[in-house]
C-alpha positions as CSV (number, residue, x, y, z in Angstrom):
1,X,5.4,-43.8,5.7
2,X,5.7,-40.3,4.5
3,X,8.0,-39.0,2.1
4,X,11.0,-36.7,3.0
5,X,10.8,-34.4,0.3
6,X,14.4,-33.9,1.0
7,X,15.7,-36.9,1.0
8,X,13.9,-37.6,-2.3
9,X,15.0,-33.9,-3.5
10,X,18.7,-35.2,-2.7
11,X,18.5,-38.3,-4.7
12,X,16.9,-36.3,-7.6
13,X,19.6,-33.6,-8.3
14,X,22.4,-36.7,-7.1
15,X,25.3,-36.8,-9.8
16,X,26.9,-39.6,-11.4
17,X,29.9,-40.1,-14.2
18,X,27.9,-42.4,-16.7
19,X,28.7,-43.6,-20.2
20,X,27.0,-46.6,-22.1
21,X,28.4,-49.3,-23.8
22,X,28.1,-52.5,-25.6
23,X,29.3,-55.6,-23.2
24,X,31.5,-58.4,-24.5
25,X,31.4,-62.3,-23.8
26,X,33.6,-63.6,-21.4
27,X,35.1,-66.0,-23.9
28,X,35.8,-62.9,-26.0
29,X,37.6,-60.6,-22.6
30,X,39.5,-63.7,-22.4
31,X,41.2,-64.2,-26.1
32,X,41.5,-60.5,-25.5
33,X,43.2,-60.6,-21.8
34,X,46.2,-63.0,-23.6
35,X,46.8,-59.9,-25.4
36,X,47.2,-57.6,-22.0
37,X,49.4,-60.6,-20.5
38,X,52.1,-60.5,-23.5
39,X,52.5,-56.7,-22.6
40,X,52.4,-56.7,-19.1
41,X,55.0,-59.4,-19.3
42,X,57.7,-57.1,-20.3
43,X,57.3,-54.1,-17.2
44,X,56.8,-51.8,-20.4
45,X,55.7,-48.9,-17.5
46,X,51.4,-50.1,-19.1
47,X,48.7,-49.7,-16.7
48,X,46.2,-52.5,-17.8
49,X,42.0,-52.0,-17.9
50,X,41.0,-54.8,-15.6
51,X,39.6,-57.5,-17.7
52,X,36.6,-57.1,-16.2
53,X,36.2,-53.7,-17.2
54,X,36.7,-53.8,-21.1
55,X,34.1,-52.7,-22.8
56,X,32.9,-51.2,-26.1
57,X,32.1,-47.6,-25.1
58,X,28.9,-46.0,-27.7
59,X,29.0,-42.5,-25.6
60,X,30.3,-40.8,-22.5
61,X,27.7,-38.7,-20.8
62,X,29.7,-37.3,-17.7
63,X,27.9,-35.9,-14.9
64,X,24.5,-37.5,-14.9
65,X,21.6,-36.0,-12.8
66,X,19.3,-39.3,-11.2
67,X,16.5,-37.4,-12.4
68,X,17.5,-37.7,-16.3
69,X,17.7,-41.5,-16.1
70,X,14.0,-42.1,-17.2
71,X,14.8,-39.5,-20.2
72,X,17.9,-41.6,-21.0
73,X,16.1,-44.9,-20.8
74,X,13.7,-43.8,-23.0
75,X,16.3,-42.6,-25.7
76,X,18.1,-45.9,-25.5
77,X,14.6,-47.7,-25.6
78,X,13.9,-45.2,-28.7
79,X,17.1,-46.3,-30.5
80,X,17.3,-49.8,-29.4
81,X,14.0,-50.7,-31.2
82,X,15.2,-49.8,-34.9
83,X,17.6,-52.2,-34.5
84,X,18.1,-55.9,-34.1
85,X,21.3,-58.3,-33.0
86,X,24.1,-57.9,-35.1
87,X,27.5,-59.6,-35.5
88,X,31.0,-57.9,-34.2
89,X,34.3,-59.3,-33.3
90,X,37.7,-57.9,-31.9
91,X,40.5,-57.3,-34.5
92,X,43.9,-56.1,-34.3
93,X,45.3,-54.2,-31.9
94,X,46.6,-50.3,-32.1
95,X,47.3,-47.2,-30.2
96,X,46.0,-43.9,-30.0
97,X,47.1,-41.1,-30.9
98,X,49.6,-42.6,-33.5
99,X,52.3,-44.7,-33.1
100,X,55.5,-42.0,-32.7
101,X,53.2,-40.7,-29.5
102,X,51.6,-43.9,-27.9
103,X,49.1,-43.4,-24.8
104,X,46.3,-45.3,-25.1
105,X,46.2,-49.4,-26.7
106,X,43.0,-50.6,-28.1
107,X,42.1,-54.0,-29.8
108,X,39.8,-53.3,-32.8
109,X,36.0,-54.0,-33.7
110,X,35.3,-55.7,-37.3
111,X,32.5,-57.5,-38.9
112,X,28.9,-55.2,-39.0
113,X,30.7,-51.7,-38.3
114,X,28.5,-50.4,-40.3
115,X,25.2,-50.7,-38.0
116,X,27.9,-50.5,-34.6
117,X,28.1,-47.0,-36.3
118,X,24.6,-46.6,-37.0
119,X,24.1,-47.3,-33.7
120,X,25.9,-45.1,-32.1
121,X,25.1,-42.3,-34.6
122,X,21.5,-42.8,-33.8
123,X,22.2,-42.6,-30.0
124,X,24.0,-39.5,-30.1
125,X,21.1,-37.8,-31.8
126,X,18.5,-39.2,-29.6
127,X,20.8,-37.8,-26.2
128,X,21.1,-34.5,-27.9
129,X,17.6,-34.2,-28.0
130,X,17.6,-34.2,-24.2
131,X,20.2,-32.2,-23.6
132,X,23.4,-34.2,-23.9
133,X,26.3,-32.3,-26.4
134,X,27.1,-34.3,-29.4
135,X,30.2,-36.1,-30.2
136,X,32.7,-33.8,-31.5
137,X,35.3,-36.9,-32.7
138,X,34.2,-39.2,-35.3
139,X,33.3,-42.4,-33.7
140,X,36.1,-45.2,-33.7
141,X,34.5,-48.5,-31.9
142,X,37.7,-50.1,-29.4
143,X,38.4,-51.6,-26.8
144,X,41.1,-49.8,-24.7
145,X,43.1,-52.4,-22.9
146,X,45.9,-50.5,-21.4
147,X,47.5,-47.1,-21.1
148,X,50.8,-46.4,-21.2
149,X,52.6,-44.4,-18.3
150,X,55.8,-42.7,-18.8
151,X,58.6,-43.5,-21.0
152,X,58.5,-47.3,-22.8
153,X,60.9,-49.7,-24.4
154,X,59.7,-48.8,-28.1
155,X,62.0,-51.5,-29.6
156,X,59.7,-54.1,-27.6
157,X,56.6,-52.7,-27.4
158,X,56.7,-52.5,-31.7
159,X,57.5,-56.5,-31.5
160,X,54.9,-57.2,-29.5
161,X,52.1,-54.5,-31.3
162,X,53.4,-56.5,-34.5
163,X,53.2,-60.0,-32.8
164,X,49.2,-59.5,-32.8
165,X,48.6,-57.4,-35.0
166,X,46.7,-60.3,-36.9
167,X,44.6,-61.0,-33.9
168,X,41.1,-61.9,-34.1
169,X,38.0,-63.0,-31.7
170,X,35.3,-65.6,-33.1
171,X,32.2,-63.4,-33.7
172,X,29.6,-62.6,-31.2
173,X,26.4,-60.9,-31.1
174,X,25.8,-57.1,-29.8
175,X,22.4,-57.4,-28.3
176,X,22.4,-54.8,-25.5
177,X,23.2,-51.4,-24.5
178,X,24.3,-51.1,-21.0
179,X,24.1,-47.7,-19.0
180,X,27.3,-47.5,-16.5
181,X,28.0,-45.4,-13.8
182,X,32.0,-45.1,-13.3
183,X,33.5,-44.6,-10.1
184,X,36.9,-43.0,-10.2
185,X,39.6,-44.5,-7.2
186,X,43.1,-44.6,-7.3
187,X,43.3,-48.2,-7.8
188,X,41.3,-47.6,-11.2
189,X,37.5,-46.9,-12.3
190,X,34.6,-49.2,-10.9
191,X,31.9,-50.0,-13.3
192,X,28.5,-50.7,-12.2
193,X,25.6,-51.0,-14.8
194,X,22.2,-48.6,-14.0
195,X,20.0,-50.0,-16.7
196,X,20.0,-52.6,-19.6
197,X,18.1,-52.3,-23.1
198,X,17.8,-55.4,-25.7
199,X,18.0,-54.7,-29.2
């Protein structure tokens, strides 16, 4: 059959929102989802992140051409092989930006920060290289498991931040990076994962 040059033009120069991201076990989602149940209890005007959808985020991208995937597959591939498994778990729970201005909650990472932030630090630098802008904000591995719209009940939203506050997941292994594509809808974002790479 022959090729419409097109077509296949089309799907070259087609756009998608991408980001990639470390996965997490779906025992782990599940200690973690307790958490989002607690606050969603109290009608505390929270929009959750589906439970589904939690994941530890290592760099957006944005608007990603089809034609750059190979170039970003190599990078991760690039990246991925200096590095092996290594241990992480979720820990605590806070807020960005600070606690007098609450928009954003997040459970923490703990155990081997040290080569999540390797990690990421390496991946940056490998995107750059191809054309992708470097973080501008330190990197601050979370999971972001709800986001607060409008005005909240601060008396019980502070119990319940310092109810779990000593919160903490058995440790798993990080042993993939995941390329995502994000579809924006009013009901919330849809992930779907492009491409995989061990560690």
């Amino acid at each position: 059959m022959p090729v419409d040059y097109k077509v296949a033009e089309f799907v070259m120069n087609r756009i998608v929102r991408t980001f990639l991201a470390l996965n997490l076990p779906k025992d782990i989602i599940a200690s973690i989802s307790r958490i989002q149940k607690d606050l969603m209890a109290y009608n505390l005007n929270i929009k959750e992140v589906k439970p589904e959808n939690i994941h530890l985020t290592l760099k957006f991208l944005g608007d990603t051409r089809i034609s750059d995937m190979e170039r970003i597959h190599h990078a991760i591939k690039d990246t991925a092989s200096d590095f092996s498994p290594f241990l992480l778990a979720a820990k605590g729970v806070g807020v960005f930006p600070d606690l007098r201005r609450p928009k954003v909650i997040w459970v923490g990472i703990s155990e081997e920060i040290d080569r999540l932030v390797l990690l990421q630090k390496q991946l940056d630098k490998k995107l750059n290289e191809i054309g992708f802008n470097k973080e501008k904000r330190t990197f601050k591995g979370h999971l972001t498991i709800g986001r607060i719209k409008g005005n909240i009940n601060r008396k019980i939203f502070d119990e319940i931040l310092s109810k779990h506050q000593q919160f903490c997941t058995k440790t798993f292994f990080a042993n993939r990076i995941y390329l995502l594509q994000s579809v924006l809808k009013t009901t919330g974002p849809i992930y779907s994962k492009l491409m995989s790479v061990q560690l």
